[in-house]
C-alpha distance (Angstrom), angle and dihedral (degrees) to the residues before:
residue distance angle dihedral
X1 . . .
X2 3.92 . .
X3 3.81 113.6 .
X4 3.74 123.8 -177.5
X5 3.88 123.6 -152.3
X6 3.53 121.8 -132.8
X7 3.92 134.1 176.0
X8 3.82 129.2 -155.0
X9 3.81 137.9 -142.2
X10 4.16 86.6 -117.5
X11 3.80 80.5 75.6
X12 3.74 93.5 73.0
X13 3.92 92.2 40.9
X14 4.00 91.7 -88.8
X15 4.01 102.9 152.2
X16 3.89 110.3 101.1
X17 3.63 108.1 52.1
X18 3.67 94.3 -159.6
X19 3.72 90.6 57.5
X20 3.73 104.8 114.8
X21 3.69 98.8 -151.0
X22 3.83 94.5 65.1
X23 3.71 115.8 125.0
X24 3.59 133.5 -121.5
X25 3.48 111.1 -83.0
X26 3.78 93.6 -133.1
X27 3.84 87.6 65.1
X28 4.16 81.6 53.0
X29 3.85 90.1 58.5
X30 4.09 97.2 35.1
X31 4.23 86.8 49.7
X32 3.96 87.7 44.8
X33 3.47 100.5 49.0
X34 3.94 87.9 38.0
X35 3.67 82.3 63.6
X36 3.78 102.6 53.3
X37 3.47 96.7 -107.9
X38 4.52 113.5 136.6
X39 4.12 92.8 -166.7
X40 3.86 140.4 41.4
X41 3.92 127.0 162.8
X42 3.81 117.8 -111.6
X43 3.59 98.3 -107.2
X44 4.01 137.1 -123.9
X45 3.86 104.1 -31.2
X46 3.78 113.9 -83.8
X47 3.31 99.2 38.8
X48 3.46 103.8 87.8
X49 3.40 126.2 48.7
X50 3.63 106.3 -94.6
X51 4.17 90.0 -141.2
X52 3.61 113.4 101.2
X53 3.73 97.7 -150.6
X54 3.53 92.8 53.4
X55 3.69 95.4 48.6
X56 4.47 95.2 34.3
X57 4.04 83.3 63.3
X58 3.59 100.6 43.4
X59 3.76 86.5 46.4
X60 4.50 87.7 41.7
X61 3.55 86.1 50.9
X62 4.12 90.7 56.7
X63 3.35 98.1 29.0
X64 3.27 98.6 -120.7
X65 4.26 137.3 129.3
X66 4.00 124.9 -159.0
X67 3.68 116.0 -117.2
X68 3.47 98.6 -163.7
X69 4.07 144.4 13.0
X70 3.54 116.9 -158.7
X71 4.08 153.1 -144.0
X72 3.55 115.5 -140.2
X73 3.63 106.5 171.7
X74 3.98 156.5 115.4
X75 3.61 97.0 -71.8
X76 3.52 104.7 173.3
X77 4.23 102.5 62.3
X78 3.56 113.3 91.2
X79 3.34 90.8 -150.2
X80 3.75 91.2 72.6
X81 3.36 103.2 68.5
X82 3.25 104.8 102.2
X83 3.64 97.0 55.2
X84 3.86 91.0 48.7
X85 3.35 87.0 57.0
X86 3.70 98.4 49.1
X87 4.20 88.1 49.8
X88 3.63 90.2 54.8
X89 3.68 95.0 52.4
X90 3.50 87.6 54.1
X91 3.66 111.9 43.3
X92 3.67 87.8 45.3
X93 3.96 105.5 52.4
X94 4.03 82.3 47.4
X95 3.76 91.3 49.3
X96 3.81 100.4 46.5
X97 3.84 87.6 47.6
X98 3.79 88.5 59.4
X99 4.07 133.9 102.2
X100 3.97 93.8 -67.5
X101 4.38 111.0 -111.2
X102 3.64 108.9 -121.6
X103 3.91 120.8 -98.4
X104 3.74 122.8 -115.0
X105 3.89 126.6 -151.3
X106 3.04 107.1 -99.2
X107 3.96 106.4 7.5
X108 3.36 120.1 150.5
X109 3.64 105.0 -133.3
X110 3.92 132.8 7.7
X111 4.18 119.3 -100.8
X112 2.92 124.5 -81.7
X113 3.37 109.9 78.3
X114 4.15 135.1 -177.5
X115 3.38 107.2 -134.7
X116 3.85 109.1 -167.4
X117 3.74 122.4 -170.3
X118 4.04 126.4 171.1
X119 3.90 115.7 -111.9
X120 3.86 139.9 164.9
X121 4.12 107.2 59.2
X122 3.50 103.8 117.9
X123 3.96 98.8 -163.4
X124 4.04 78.6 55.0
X125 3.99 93.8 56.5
X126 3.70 97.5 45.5
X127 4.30 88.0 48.7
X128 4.16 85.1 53.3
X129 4.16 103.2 148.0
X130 3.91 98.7 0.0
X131 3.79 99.1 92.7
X132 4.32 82.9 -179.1
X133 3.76 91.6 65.4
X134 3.99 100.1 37.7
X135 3.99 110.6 93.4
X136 3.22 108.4 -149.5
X137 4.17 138.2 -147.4
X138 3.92 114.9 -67.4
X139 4.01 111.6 -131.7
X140 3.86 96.0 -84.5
X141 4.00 98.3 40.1
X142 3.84 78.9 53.4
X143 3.60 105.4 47.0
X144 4.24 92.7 48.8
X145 4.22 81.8 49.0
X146 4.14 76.8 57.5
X147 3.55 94.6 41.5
X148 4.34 92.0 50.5
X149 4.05 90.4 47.2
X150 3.26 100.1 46.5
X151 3.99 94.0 45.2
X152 3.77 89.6 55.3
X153 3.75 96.7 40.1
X154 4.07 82.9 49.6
X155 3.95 91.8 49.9
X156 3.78 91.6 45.9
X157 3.81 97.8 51.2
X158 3.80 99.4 41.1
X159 3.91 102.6 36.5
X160 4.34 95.4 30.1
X161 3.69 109.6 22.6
X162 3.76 91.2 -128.6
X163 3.81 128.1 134.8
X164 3.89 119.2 -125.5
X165 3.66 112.1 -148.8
X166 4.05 117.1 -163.5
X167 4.00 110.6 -121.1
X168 3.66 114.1 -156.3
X169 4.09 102.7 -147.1
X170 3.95 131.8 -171.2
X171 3.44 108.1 -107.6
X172 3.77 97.2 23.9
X173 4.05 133.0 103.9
X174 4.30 82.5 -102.8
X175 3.50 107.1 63.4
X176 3.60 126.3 92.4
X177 3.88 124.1 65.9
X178 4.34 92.1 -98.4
X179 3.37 85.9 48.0
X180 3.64 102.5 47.8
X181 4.33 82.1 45.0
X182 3.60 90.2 56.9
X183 4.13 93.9 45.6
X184 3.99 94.6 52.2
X185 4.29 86.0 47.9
X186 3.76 95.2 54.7
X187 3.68 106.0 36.6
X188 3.83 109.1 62.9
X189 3.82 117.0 -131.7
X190 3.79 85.6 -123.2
X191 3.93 85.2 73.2
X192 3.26 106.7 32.7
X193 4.09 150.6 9.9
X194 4.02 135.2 -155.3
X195 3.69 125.9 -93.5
X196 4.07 100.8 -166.8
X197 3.73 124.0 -162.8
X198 3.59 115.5 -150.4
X199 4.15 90.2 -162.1
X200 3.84 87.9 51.2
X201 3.30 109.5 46.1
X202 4.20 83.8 44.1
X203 3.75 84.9 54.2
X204 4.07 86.6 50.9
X205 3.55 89.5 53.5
X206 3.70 103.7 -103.4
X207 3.58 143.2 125.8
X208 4.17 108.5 -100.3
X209 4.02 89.7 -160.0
X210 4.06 92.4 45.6
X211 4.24 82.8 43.7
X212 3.56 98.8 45.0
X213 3.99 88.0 45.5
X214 3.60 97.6 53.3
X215 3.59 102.3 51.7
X216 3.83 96.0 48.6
X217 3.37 97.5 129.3
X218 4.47 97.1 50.5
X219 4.14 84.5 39.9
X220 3.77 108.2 115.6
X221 3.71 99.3 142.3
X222 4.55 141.8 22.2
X223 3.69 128.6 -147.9
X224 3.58 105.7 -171.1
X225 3.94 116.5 -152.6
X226 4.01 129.8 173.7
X227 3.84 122.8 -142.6
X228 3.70 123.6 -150.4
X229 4.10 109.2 -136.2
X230 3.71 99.6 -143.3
X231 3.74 96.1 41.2
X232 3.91 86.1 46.1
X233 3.83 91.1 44.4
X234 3.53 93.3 50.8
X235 3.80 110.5 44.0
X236 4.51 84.1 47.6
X237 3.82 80.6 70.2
X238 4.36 90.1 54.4
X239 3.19 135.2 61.3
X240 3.74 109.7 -112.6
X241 3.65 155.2 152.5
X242 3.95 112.2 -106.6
X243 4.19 91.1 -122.8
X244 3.98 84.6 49.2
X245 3.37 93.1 59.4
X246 3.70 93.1 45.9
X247 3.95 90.3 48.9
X248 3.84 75.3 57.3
X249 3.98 94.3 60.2
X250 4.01 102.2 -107.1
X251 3.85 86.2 136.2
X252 3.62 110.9 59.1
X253 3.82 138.9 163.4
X254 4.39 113.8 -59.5
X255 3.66 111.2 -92.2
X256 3.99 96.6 30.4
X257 3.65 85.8 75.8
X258 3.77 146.2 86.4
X259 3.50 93.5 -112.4
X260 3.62 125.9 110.6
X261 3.82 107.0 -123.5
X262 4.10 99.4 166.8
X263 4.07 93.9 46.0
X264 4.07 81.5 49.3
X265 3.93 86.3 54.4
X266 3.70 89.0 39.9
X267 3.98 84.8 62.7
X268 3.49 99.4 35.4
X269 3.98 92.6 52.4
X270 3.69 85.4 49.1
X271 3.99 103.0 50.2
X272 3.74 83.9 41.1
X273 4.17 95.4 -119.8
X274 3.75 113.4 -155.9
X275 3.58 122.6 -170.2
X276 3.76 150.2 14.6
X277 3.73 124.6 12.1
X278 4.05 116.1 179.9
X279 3.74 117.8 -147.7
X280 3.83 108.2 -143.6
X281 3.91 137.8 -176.8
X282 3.93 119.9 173.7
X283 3.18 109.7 -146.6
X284 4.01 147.5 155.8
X285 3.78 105.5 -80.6
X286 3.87 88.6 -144.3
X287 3.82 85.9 66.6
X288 3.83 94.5 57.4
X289 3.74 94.3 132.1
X290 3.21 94.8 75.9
X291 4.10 95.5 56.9
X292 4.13 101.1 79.6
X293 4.34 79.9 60.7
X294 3.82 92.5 41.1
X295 3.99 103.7 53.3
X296 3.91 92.3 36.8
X297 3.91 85.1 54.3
X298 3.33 94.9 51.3
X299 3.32 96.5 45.5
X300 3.98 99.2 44.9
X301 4.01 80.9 55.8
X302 3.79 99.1 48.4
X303 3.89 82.4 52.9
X304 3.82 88.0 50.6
X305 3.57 93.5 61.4
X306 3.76 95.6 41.9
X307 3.38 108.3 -90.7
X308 3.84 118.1 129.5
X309 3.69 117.6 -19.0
X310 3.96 93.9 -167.8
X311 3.60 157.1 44.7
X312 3.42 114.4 -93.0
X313 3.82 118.4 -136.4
X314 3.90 140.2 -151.8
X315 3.41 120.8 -90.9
């Protein structure tokens, strides 16, 4: 088994790119370098630069690649096509021009990857982890959410070479366990893979081992998350946004959590898992000071229970 560590901008409160407290994304790359980590995904679109010069020094100068560039976006409105389009032309023609990820035996698909999660419904966000309150899509609102995925995943394979992977996201038209069911029957694995996120499908109420087990075969790439109980246990009792609830603390740092990290290496050993797992932490942006401590923590513990013992480089 050879597992690779990445980090993500979401770990210094990077989600909403209009959200004027965001840092600079240098500080992003210093803090996750700092912190011994070799990868981290490019973040939601916009944040970045999208010119791969600028962004292959910065990266150079840290030694460090991205793993992954990402769509998070209305998904379901037809009439958003074209701009989905147009962001996945971009992010990928910067993200292939990038410092290469390194290859594992035996990994499905080469780094990077286009993770693509739905985003923007606000009945959706405010329904995040209680699958009895969260209406979901009627037949045709589904099928042209179908129709958008499978477009971009077909424009990122054929015209970049890059693998989309699937994110199921709180608050999103993806996120409970029929839902994620119904997503893996309709979009063939020709077009496009899983990313699963152990702190999201906790937060929708399901198992991450049982999760990550069932979709073995559509599993091309991890993002690792840890819940804290009484945060979780509280803000199920409100009324609130997914983000608020992480501006609240329900994601903190792996291994202060209620997640089971050794029975997820337990699985992982056992399926034989090769590649990329993202370490995540959603937080309030305004509390960015506390990030540096919070991906080296997770980190040191990941390393604790045997996952990767290194830092990764370029290839």
């Amino acid at each position: 088994m050879t597992i690779t560590i990445t980090t993500a901008p979401c770990c210094w409160g990077v989600d909403d790119v209009s959200n004027p407290n965001l840092p600079d994304w240098r500080l992003v790359l210093k803090e996750a370098a700092a912190a011994g980590y070799g990868g981290l995904e490019l973040g939601p679109y916009g944040y970045m630069p999208l010119d791969a010069m600028t962004v292959s020094e910065a990266l150079r100068w840290h030694g460090l690649y991205v793993v992954a560039g990402t769509i998070f976006d209305n998904l379901v409105d037809p009439a958003g096509r074209e701009e989905l389009e147009r962001q996945v032309r971009r992010i990928c023609a910067v993200i292939t021009a990038l410092p290469k990820p390194p290859l594992a035996p035996g990994q499905r698909f080469a780094a990077p990857y286009l993770t693509v999660m739905d985003w923007g419904h606000e009945a959706r966000d405010y329904a995040a982890g209680h699958s009895d309150r969260a209406l979901r899509l009627d037949d045709a609102a589904w099928a042209g959410m179908v129709a958008n995925i499978r477009a971009i995943a077909r424009i990122a394979r054929d015209e970049y070479g890059v693998r989309a992977v699937i994110h199921p996201h709180a608050g999103g038209h993806v996120e409970f366990a029929d839902e994620i069911d119904r997503i893996a029957r309709d979009i063939p694995a020709s077009e496009a893979g899983l990313c699963l996120d152990t702190g999201h499908t906790a937060y929708a109420g399901m198992d991450p081992v049982a999760v990550l087990d069932r979709y073995w075969d559509r599993l091309d790439y991890i993002h690792f998350k840890d819940i804290d109980a009484a945060t979780f246990a509280d803000v199920m009792t409100r009324r609130i946004r997914f983000f608020d609830a992480c501006a609240e603390g329900v994601m903190c740092p792996i291994g202060d959590g209620c997640i089971d990290y050794p029975a997820i290496l337990l699985l992982l050993e056992r399926r034989g898992y090769a590649g990329f797992i993202t370490v995540e932490q959603e937080r309030d942006p305004r509390n960015v000071g506390g990030s540096l401590a919070d991906v080296a923590k997770s980190r040191r513990y990941l390393e604790t229970v045997g996952f990767a013992r290194r830092k990764e480089t370029t290839r």
